[in-house]
C-alpha positions in Angstrom: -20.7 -51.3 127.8 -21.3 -54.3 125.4 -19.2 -54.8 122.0 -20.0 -55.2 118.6 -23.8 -54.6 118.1 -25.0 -54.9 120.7 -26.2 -51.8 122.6 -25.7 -50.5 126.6 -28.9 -49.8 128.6 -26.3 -47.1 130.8 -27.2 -44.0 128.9 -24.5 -41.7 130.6 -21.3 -40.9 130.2 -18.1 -40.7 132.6 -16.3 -37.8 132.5 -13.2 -39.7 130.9 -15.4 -40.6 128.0 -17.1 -37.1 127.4 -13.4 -35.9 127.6 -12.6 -38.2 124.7 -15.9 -38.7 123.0 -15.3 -34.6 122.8 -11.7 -34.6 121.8 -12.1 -37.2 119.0 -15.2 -35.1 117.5 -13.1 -31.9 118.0 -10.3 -33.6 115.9 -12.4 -35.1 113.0 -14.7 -31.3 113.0 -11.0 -29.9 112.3 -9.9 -32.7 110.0 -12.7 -32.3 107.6 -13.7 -29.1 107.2 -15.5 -29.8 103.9 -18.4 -31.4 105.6 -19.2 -28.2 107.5 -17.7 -25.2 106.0 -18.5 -22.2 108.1 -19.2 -24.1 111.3 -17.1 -23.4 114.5 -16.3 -26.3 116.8 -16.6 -23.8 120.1 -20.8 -23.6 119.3 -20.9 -27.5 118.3 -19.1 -28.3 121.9 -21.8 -25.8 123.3 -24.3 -28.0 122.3 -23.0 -31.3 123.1 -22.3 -30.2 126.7 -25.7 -29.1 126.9 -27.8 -32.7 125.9 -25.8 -35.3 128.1 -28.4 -37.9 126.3 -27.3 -36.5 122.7 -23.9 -36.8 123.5 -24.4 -40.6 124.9 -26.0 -40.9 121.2 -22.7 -39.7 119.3 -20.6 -42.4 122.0 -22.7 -45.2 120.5 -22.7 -44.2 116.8 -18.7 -43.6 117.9 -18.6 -47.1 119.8 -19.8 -49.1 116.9 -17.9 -47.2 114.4 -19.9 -44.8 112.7 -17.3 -42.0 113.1 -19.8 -39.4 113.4 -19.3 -35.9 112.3 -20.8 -32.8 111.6 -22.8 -32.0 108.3 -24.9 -29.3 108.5 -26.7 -27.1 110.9 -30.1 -26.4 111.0 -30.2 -22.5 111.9 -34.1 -22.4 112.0 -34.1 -24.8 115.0 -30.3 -24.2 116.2 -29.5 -27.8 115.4 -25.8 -29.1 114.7 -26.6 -32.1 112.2 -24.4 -35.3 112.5 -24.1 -38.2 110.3 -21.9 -41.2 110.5 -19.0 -40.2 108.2 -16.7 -43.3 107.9 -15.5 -44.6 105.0 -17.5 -47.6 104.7 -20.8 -48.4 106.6 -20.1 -48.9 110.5 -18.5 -52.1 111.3 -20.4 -52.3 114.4 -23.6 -52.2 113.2 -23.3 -54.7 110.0 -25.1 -58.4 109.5 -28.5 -56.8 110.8 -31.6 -57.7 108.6 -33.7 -53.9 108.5 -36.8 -54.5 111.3 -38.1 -56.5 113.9 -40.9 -57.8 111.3 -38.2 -58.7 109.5 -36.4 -60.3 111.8 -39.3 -62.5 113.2 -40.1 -63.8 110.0 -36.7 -65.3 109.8 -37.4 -69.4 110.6 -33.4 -70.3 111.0 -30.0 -68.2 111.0 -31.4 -65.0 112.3 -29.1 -62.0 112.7 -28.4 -60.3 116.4 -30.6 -57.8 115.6 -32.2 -55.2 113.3 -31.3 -51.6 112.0 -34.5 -50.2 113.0 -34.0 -51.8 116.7 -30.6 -50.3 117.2 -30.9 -47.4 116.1 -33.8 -46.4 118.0 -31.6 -48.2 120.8 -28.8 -45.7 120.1 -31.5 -42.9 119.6 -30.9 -42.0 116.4 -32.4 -42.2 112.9 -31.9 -44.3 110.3 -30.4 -42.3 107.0 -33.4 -41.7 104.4 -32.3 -42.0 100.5 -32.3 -38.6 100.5 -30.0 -37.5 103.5 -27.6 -40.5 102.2 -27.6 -38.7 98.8 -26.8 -35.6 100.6 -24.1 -37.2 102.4 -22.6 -38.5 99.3 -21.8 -34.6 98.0 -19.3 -34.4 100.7 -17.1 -37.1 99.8 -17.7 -40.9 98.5 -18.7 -43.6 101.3 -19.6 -47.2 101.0 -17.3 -48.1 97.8 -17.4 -51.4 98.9 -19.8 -52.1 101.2 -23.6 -50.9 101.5 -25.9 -49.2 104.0 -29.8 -49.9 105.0 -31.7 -46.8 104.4 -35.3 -45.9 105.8 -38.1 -47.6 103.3 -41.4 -46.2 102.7 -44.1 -48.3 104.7 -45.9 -48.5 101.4 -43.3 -50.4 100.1 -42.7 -52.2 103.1 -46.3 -53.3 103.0 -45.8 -55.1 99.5 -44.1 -58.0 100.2 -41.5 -57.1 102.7 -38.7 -55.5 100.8 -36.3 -53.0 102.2 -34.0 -50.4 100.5 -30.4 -50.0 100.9 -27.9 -47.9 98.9 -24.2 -47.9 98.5 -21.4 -45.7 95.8 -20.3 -47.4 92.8 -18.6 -46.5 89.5 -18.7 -42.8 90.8 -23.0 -42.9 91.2 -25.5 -43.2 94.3 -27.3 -46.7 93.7 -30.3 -47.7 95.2 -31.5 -50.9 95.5 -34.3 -53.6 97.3 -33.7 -56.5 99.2 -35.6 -58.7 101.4 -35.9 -57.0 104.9 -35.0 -60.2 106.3 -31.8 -60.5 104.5 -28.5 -59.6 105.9 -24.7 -59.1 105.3 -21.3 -58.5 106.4 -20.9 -55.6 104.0 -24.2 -53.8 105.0 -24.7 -52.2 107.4 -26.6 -48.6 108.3 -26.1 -45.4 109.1 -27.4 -42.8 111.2 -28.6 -39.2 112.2 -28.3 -37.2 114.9 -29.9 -33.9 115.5 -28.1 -31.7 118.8 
C-alpha cells in the first residue's frame, strides 16, 4: 500500500485489515446514529462481507481519510449507501486539480493527480452538488476547507471550469474554479454504493 494520494493496484484485503476495516465502520455506524437512523449494522456487515471489491473501496476511502460511513440505504436495489463523513474534506485526497484534462493542461507545478483519476482508482464516485447537499443535513462538513464535486460536461465544455462546494456561515456554497487549479484545503469526497 502507497501513502498519501497515491492509490494501491492490490485490490484485496488481508484478513487483519477486513477485521479492522470492519471494526472501525462497526464503531463509527454506532457512534453516529443520526446518519442512518433505522439501519442495523448486522445487515450492513452482511453486505460488506459479501463484495470483497466494495469493501477494498471503503479501505481506500478509509486509508486516505475519508472516514466513510453509512447514509442511507437504497431499499429498491438493497444498497447500503456510504459517504465520506469526516469533518473536513479527506486529507489524503487534497491538492488534486478535478481531471486528467485538467491536469494535462497544467504547463508547470502540476498536482500528483486528479479527483476524477482517483476516485475511479478507488472505485468510487465523486459527490454530485446534490448528494453533498444531502450530506450536509446530517451534520456540517468542510467549515474550513472545500470539496470538488462532479461538474456538468456542459459546463466543463465552456472554458474549463470545475465546481466545488464547502459550509460557511451555516449555508451550502457552491462555487467554480479552474479545473486545473488546486489546494491544500480542497479536496473531494466520495460515494459508495454496497
Amino acid at each position: 500500500m502507497t501513502k498519501g494520494n497515491k492509490i494501491s493496484n492490490k485490490k484485496e484485503l488481508s484478513p487483519e485489515q477486513r477485521e479492522e476495516l470492519l471494526g472501525g465502520l462497526k464503531a463509527r455506524f454506532e457512534k453516529n446514529m443520526h446518519r442512518h437512523k433505522g439501519l442495523e449494522w448486522a445487515k450492513v456487515q452482511s453486505k460488506l462481507e459479501a463484495n470483497t471489491e466494495k469493501l477494498w473501496s471503503l479501505h481506500e476511502m478509509e486509508r486516505t481519510g475519508g472516514e466513510p460511513d453509512v447514509v442511507g440505504h437504497d431499499k429498491k436495489k438493497d444498497e447500503y449507501i456510504f459517504y465520506d463523513c469526516s469533518a473536513e474534506s479527506p486529507k489524503g485526497r487534497r491538492s488534486v486539480c478535478y481531471d486528467r484534462e485538467a491536469l494535462e493542461s497544467r504547463k508547470k507545478h502540476k498536482p500528483e493527480n486528479n479527483a476524477l483519476d482517483m476516485a475511479a482508482a478507488m472505485g468510487i464516485e465523486i459527490l454530485t452538488e446534490e448528494q453533498y447537499r444531502a450530506m450536509q443535513e446530517l451534520e456540517n462538513f468542510d467549515k474550513k476547507t472545500s470539496s470538488w464535486v462532479q461538474t456538468p460536461s456542459d459546463i466543463r465544455e465552456r472554458g474549463g471550469g470545475a465546481l466545488f462546494c464547502d459550509y460557511r456561515y451555516g449555508h451550502v456554497f457552491v462555487y467554480h474554479n479552474g479545473a486545473e487549479s488546486y489546494y491544500a484545503a480542497r479536496g473531494f469526497r466520495g460515494s459508495l454504493r454496497i
